[in-house]
C-alpha positions as CSV (number, residue, x, y, z in Angstrom):
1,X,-6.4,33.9,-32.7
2,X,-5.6,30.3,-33.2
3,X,-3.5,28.8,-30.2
4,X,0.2,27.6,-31.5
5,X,-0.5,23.7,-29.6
6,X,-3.1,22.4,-28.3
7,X,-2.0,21.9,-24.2
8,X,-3.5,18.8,-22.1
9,X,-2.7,18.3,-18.9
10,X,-2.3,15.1,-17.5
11,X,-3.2,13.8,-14.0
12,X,-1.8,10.8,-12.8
13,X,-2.6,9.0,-9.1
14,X,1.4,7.9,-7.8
15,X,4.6,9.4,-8.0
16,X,6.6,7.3,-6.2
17,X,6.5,4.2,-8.6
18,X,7.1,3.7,-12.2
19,X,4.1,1.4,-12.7
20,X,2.1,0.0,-15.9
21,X,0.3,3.0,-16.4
22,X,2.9,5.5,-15.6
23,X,5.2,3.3,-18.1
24,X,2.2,3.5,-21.3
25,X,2.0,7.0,-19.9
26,X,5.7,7.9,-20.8
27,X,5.5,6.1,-24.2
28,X,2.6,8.3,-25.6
29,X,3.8,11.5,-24.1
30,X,7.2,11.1,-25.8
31,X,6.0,10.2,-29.0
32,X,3.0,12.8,-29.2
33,X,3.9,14.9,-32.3
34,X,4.8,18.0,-30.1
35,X,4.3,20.4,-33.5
36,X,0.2,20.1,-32.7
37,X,0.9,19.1,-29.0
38,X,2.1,20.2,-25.9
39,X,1.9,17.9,-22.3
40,X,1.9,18.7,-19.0
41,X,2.1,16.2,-16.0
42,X,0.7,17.2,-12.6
43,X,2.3,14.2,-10.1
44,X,1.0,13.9,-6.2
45,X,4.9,14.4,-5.2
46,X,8.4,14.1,-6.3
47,X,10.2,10.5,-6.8
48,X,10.7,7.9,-9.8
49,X,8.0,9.3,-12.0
50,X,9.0,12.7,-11.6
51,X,12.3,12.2,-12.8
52,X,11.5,9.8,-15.4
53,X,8.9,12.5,-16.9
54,X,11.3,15.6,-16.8
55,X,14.7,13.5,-18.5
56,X,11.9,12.4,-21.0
57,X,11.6,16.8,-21.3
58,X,7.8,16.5,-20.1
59,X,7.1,19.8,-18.2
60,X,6.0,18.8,-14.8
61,X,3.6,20.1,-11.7
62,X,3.7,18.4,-8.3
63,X,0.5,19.1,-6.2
64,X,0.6,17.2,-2.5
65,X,-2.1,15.1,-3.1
66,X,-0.1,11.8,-2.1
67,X,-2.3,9.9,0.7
68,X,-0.6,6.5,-0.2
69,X,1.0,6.5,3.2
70,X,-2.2,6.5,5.2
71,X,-4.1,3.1,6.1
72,X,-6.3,2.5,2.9
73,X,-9.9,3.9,4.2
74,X,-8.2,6.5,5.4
75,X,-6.3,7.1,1.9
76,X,-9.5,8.0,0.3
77,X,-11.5,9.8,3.2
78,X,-8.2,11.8,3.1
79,X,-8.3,12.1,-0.8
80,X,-12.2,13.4,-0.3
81,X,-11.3,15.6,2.8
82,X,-8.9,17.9,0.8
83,X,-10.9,18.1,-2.5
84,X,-11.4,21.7,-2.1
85,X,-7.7,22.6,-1.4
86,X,-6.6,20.6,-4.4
87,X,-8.9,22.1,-7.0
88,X,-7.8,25.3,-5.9
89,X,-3.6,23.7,-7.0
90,X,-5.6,22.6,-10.2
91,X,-7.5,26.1,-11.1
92,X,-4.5,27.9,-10.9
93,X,-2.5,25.7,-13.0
94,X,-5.1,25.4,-15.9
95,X,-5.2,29.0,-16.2
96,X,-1.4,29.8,-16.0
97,X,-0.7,27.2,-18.9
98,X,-4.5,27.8,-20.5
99,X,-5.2,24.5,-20.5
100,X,-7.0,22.5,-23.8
101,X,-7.5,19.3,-22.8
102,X,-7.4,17.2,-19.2
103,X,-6.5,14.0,-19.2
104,X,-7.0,11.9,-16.1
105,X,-4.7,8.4,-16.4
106,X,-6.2,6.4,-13.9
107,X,-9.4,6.0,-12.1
108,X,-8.3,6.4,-8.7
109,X,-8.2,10.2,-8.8
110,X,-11.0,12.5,-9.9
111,X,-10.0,15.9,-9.1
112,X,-9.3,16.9,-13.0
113,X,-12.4,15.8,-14.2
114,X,-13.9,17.9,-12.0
115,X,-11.4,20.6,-12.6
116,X,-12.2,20.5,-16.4
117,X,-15.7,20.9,-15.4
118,X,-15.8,24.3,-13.5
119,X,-13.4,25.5,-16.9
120,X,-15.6,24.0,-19.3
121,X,-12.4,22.5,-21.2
122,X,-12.7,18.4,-22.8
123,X,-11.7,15.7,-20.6
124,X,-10.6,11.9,-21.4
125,X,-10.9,9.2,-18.3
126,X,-7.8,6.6,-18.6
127,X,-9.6,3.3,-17.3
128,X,-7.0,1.0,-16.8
129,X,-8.5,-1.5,-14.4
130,X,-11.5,-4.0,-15.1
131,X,-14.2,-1.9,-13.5
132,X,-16.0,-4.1,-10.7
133,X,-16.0,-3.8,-6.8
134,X,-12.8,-5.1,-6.5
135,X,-11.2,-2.6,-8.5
136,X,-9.7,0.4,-6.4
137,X,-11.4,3.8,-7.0
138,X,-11.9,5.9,-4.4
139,X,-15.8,5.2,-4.2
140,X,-15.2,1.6,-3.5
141,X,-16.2,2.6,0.0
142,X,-19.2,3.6,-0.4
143,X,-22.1,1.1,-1.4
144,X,-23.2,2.7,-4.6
145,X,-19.4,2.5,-5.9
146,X,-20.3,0.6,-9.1
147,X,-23.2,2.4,-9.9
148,X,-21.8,5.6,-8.3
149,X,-18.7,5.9,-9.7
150,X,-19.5,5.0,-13.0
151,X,-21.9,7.2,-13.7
152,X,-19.2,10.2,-12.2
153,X,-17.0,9.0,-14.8
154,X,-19.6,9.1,-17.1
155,X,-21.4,12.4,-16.5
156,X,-17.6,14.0,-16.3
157,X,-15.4,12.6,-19.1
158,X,-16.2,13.4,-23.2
159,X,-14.3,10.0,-24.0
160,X,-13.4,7.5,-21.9
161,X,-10.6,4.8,-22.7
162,X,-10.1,1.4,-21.6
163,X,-7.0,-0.9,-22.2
164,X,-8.9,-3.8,-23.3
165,X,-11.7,-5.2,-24.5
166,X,-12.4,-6.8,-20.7
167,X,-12.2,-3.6,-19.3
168,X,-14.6,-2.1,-21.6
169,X,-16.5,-4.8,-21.3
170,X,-16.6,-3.8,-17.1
171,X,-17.4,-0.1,-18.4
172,X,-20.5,-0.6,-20.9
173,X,-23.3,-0.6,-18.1
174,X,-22.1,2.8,-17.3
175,X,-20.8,4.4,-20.4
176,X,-22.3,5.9,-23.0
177,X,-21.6,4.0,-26.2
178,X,-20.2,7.2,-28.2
179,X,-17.8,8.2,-25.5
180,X,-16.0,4.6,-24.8
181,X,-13.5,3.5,-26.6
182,X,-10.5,0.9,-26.3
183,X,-7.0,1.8,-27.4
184,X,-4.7,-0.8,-26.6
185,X,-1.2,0.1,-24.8
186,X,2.0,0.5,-26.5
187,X,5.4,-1.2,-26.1
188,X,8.8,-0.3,-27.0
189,X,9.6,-3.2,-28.9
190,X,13.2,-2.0,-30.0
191,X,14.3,-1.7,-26.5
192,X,14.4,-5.4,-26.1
193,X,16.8,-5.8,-28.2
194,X,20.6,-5.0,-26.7
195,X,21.6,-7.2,-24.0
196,X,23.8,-4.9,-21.5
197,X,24.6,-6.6,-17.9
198,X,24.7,-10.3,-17.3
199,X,22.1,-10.8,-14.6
200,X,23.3,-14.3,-14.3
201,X,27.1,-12.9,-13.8
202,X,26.0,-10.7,-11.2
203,X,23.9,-13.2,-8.7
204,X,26.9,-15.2,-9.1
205,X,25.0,-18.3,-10.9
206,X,26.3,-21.0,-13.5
207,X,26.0,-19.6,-17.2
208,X,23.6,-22.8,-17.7
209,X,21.3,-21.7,-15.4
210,X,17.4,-21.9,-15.6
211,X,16.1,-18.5,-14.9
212,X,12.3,-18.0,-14.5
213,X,10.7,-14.6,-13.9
214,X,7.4,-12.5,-12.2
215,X,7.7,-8.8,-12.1
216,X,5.2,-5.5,-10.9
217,X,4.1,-3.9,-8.3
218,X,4.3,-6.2,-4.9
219,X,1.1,-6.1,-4.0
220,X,-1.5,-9.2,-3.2
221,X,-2.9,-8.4,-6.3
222,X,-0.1,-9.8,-8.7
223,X,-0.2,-13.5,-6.9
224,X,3.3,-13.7,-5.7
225,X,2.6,-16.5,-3.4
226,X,1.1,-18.2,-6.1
227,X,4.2,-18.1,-7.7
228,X,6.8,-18.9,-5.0
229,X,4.2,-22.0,-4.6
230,X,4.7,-22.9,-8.0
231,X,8.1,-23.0,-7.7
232,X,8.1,-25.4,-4.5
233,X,6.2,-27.7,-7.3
234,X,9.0,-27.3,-10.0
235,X,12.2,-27.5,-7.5
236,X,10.7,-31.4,-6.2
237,X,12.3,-32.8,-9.6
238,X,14.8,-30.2,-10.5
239,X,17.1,-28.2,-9.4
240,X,18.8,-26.3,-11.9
241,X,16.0,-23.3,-12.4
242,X,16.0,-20.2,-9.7
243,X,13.4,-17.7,-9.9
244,X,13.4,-13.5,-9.8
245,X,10.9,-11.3,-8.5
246,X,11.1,-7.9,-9.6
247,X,9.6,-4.7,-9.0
248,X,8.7,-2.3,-5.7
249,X,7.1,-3.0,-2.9
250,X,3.4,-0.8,-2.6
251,X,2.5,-3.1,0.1
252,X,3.9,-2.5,3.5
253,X,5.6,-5.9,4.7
254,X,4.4,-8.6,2.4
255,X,8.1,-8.8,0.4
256,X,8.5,-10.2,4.1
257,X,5.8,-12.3,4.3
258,X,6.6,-14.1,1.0
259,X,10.1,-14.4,2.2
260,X,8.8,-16.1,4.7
261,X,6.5,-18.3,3.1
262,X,10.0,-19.2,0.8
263,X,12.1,-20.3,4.3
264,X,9.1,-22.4,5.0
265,X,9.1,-24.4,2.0
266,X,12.7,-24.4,2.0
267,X,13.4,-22.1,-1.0
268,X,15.6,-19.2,0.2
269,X,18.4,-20.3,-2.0
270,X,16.1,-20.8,-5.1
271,X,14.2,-17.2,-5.4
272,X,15.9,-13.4,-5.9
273,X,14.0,-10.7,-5.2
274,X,15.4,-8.0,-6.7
275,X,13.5,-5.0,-6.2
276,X,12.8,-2.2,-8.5
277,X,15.0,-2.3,-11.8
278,X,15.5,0.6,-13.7
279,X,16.4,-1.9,-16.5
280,X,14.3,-4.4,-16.8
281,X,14.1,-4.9,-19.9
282,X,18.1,-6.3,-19.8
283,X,16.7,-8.8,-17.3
284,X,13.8,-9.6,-19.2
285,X,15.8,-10.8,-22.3
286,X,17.7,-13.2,-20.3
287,X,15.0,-15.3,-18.8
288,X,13.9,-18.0,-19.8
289,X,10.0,-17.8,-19.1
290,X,8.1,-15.4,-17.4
291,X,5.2,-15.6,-15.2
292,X,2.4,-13.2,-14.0
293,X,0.2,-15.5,-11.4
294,X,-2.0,-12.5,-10.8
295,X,-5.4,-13.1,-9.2
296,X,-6.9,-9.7,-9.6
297,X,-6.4,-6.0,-10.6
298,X,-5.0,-6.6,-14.1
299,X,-6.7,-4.5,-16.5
300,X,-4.2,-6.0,-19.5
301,X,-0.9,-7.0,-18.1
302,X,1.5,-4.7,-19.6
303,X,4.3,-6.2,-18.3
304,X,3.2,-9.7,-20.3
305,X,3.4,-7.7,-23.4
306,X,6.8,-6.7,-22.6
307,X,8.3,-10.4,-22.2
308,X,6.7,-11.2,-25.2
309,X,8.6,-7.8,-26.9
310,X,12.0,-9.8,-25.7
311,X,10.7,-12.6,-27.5
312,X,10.1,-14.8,-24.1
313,X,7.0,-17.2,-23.8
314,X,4.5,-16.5,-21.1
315,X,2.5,-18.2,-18.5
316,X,-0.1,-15.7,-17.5
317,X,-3.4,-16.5,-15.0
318,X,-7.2,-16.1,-16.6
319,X,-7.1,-12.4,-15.7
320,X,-9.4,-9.6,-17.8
321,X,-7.3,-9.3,-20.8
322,X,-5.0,-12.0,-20.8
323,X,-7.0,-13.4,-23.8
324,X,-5.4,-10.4,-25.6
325,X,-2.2,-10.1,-24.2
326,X,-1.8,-14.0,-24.8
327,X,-2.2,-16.5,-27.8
328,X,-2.8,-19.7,-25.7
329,X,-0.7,-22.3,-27.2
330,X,0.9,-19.8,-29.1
331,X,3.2,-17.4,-27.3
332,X,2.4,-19.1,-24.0
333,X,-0.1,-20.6,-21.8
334,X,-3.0,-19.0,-19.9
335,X,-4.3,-21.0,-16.5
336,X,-6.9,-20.8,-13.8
337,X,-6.3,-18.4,-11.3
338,X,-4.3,-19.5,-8.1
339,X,-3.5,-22.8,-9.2
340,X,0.4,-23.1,-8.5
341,X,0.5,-26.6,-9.8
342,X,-0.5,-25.7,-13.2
343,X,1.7,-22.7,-13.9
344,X,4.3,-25.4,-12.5
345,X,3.2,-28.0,-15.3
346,X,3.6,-25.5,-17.5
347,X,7.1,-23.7,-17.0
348,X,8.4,-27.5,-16.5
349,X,7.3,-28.2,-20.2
350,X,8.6,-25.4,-21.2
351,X,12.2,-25.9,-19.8
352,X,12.0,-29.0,-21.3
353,X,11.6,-28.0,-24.8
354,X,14.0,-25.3,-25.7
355,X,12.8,-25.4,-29.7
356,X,8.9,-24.6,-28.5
357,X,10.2,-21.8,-26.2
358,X,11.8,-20.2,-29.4
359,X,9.1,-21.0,-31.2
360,X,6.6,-19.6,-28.8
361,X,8.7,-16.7,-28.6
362,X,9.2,-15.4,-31.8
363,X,5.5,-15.3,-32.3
364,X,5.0,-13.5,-29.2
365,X,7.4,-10.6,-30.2
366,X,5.4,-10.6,-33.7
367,X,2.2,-10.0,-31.7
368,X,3.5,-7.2,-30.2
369,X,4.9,-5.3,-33.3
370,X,1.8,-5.9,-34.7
371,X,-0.9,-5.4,-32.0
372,X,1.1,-3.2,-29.7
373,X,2.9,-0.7,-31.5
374,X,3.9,2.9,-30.6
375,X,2.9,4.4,-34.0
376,X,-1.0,2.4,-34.0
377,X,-1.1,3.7,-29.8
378,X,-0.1,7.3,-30.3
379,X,-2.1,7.6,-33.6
380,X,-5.4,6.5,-31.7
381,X,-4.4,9.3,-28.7
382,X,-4.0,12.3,-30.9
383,X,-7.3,11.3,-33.4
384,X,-9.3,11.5,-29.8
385,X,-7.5,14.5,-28.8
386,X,-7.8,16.4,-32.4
387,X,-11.9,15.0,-32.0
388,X,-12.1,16.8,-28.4
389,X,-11.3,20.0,-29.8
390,X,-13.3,20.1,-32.3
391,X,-16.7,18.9,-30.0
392,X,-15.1,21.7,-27.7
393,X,-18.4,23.0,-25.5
394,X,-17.0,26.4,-23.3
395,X,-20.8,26.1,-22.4
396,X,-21.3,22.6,-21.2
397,X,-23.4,22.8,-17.8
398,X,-23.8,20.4,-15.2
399,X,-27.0,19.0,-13.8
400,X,-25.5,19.4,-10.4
401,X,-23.6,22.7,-9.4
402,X,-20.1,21.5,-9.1
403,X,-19.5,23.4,-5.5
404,X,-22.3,21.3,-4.5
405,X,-20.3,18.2,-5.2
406,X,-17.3,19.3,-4.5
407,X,-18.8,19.9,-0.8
408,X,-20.6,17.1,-0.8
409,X,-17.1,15.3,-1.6
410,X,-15.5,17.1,1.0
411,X,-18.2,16.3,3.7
412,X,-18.4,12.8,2.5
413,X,-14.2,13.1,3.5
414,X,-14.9,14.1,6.9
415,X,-17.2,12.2,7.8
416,X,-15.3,9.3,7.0
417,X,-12.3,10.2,8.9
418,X,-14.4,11.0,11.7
419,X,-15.5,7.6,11.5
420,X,-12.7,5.8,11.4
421,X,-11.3,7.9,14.2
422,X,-14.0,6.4,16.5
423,X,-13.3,2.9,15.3
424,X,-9.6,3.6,16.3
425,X,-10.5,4.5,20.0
426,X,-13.2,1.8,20.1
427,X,-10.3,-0.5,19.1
428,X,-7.9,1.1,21.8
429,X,-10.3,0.9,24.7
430,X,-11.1,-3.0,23.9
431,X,-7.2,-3.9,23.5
432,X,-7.0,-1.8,26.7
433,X,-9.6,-3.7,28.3
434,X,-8.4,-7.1,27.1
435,X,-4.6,-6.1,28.7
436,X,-6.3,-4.5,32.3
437,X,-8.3,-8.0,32.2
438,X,-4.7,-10.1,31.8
439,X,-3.3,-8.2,34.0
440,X,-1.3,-10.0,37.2
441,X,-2.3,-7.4,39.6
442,X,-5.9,-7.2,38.5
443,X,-6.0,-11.1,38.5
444,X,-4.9,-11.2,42.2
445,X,-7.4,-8.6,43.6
446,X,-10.1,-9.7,41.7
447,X,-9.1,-13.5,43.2
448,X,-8.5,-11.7,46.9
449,X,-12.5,-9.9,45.9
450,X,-13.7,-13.6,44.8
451,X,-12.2,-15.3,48.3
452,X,-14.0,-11.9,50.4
453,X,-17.5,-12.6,48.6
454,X,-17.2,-16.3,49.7
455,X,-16.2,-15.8,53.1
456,X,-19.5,-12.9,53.3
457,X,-21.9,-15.4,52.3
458,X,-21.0,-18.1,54.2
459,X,-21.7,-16.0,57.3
């Protein structure tokens, strides 16, 4: 008997921020024709995403699989240690809602493409990231993570997607050629259009105003300091431009550390930072330029792509992908990473020439409609799903037995925490040492010990 819709699970890595991925995530799950479809999310705990998901009407499963808290080694070792308790969450799910298709949206969680193993259902790997060693995956500790982990993601996903042509370009050494393809993300392009709450209004700031922009995750990743730098540069022969950061902070203290960097060069009353905002695409269509300085970890820039939807010219760094995000020249300028003084040089001009920053972006909100449309994105998605189906293998078997590598995952986990443990108490007894040695009373006997030695040998 034919099944009504065809049912994929999806398995994303964070609940607890609305990030790039979770954002392209939303748009394709709410646009899926949901006559032939029917999603599921399964989240690592409640928070943003989850309530985004389930006002969107997305039918959603939290299993506590959230190590984000945790040091990062001991994220992962974590994320290996409980493999076994997880899959057992998964398993039960994927046979209560008989589960079609799996679809994992990021590669820093593996558990349902192994899960789709053991049931012998499709799977398609969301590779969002240029794949390298400095990407993030879980087997980024171990020193056969390039080679390692792209041949898991191989050997356990029928399709795998990237964003970009860069990050495809990262995959090819480890992907088979039939199962990789790219499907570019998809923007909203209508939502930047209504202009609700006047940001300027509300920090309180002249009407005439210069406003620049940098938004995402706070993380070392997205070059934040490279951008407060660039706008010591700009504010030495002007002073009518202040500067936003938006977006959560997924790195413990460093919103502190770049405020701090700002105080030094005297900028505290130049730069907002204005945390996470539900909408920012309001904001977004009343700058006047935005910047993403990022110096790694971009796998397209989403949030590029956005600015250019609200029709605002761009100054990106050379990251994988800003090639396609950008037209250089055209609906904005792409520079060398972590050089402040050109992204400066370049938002300068553009202040200065109101008729090329129309110009510039116009062009870029023609790019998107064109390049990154909803319809072209969600069309892509369901011809790979409808394709998975019908290359559906209930027989597939593994090379490996899968509770061999889901132990060997789980030992791998254990001995790694185990490890770091001992690193922790080798690191306790040293800072203990170093304190004992500093010590005033220690100092005086072992001066009092020093006098008593001299006195014996002079006998």
């Amino acid at each position: 008997m034919k099944k009504e819709k065809i049912k994929i699970l999806y398995v994303n890595h964070i609940g607890d921020v609305m990030g790039g991925a979770e954002h392209s995530l939303a748009i394709l799950l709410k646009n899926l024709n949901k006559e032939v479809f029917y999603p599921i999310l399964l989240l690592p705990d409640y928070g943003p995403v989850y309530e985004h998901f389930v006002s969107i009407g997305i039918e959603t499963y939290v299993v506590p699989i959230n190590y984000l808290w945790l040091p990062e080694k001991k994220q992962y070792y974590r994320l290996l240690q409980d493999i076994k308790a997880r899959l057992d969450w998964f398993n039960e799910i994927i046979s209560k809602e008989d589960i079609d298709i799996i679809h994992t949206n990021d590669e820093e969680i593996f558990d349902g493409a192994i899960a789709s193993r053991i049931h012998g259902i499709p799977h398609s790997w969301h590779i969002r990231h240029r794949f390298s060693d400095n990407a993030q995956p879980v087997f980024n500790y171990f020193s056969l993570h390039g080679f390692g982990m792209g041949s898991f993601i191989n050997e356990f996903s029928d399709r795998v997607i990237s964003i970009s042509a860069g990050v495809k370009k990262s995959l090819d050494s480890y992907i088979k050629p039939e199962k990789l393809i790219t499907v570019y993300n998809a923007v909203e392009a209508d939502r930047y259009k209504l202009l609700k709450n006047d940001i300027r209004k509300e920090l309180g700031l002249p009407a005439d105003t210069f406003l620049v922009c940098s938004a995402g995750r706070v993380c070392k990743e997205k070059g934040f300091d490279v951008y407060i730098e660039a706008a010591a540069h700009i504010l030495k022969n002007r002073k009518d431009v202040k500067f936003l950061i938006v977006g959560k902070e997924t790195e413990k203290g460093l919103i502190n550390k770049l405020k701090e960097q700002a105080r030094k060069l005297q900028l505290e009353d130049y730069i907002y930072f204005l945390g996470y905002q539900q909408d920012f695409p309001n904001i977004l269509q009343q700058v006047d330029v935005f910047i993403l300085a990022s110096v790694a970890g971009e796998g397209l820039g989403r949030v590029v792509i956005e600015s250019s939807a609200a029709q605002k010219p761009v100054v990106v760094s050379q990251f994988c992908g800003s090639d396609e995000v950008v037209s250089d020249s055209e609906t904005g300028y792409i520079v060398p990473l972590k050089r402040p003084d050109l992204v400066a040089e370049k938002i300068i001009h553009l202040l200065d020439n109101p008729q090329l920053r129309s110009e510039m972006g116009s062009k870029g909100r023609k790019m998107v409609k064109e390049k990154f449309s909803v319809a072209a994105h969600v069309g892509k998605m369901e011809a790979i799903y409808h394709e998975l189906i019908q290359t559906k293998q209930n027989d597939k078997k593994m090379n490996i037995p899968l509770n061999l590598i889901v132990n060997m995952l789980g030992e791998l986990g254990n001995l790694g925490t185990r490890l770091i443990e001992h690193e922790d108490r080798i690191k306790s007894l040293e800072n203990f040492q170093d304190r004992f040695k500093n010590n005033v009373l220690y100092k005086g006997i072992r001066r009092i010990y020093g006098i008593f030695i001299d006195g014996q040998r002079r006998q």
